[in-house]
C-alpha positions as a Markdown table, in Angstrom:
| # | Residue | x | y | z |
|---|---|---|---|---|
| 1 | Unk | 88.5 | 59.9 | 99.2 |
| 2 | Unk | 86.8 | 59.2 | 96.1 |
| 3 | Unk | 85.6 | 62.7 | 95.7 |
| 4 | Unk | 82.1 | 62.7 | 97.9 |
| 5 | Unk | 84.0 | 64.9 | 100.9 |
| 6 | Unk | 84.9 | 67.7 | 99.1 |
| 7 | Unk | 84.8 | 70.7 | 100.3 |
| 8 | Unk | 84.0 | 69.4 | 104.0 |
| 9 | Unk | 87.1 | 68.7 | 105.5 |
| 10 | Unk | 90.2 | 70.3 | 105.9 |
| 11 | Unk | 92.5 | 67.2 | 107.4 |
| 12 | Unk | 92.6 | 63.7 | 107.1 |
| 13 | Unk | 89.2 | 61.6 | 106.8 |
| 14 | Unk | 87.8 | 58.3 | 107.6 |
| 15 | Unk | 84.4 | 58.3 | 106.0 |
| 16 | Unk | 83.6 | 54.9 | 105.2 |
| 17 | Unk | 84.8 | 51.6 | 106.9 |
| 18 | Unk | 83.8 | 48.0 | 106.5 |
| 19 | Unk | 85.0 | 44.8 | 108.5 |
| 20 | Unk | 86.6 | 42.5 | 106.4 |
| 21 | Unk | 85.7 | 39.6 | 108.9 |
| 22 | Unk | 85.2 | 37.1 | 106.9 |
| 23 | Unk | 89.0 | 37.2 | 105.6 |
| 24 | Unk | 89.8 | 36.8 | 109.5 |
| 25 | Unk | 92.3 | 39.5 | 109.7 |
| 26 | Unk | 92.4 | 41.7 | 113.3 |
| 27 | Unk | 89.3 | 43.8 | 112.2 |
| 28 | Unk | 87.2 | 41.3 | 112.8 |
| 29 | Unk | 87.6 | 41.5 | 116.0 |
| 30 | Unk | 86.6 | 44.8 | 116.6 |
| 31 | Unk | 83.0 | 45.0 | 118.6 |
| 32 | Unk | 80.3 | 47.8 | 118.5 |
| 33 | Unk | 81.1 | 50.5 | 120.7 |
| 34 | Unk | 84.7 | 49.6 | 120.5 |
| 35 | Unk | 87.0 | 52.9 | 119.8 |
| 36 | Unk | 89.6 | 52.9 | 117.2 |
| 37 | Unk | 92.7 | 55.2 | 117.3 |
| 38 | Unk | 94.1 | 56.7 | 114.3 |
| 39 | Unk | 97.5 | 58.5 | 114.8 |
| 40 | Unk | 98.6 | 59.6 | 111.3 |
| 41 | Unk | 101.5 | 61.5 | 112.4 |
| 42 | Unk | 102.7 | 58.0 | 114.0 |
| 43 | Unk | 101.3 | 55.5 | 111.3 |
| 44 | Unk | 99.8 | 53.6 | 114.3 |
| 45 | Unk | 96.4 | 52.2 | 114.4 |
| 46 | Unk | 94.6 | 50.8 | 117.7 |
């Protein structure tokens, strides 16, 4: 992180994400409400 979590977490964080949409990749895809899976052990996102 860039330093704002410190002291709060003790693992791996995902604190701020943005769509890049307008570069039309696969997050733009993603909907409200949708869930997003983050294994880290794996290096899989889904």
């Amino acid at each position: 992180t860039d330093g704002r979590f410190s002291g709060a977490s003790t693992g791996p964080v995902i604190g701020h994400c943005s769509p890049e949409a307008v570069d039309g990749g696969p997050i733009a895809l993603v909907e409200e409400g949708d869930l997003i899976e983050i294994d880290v052990k794996e290096r899989k996102l889904n």
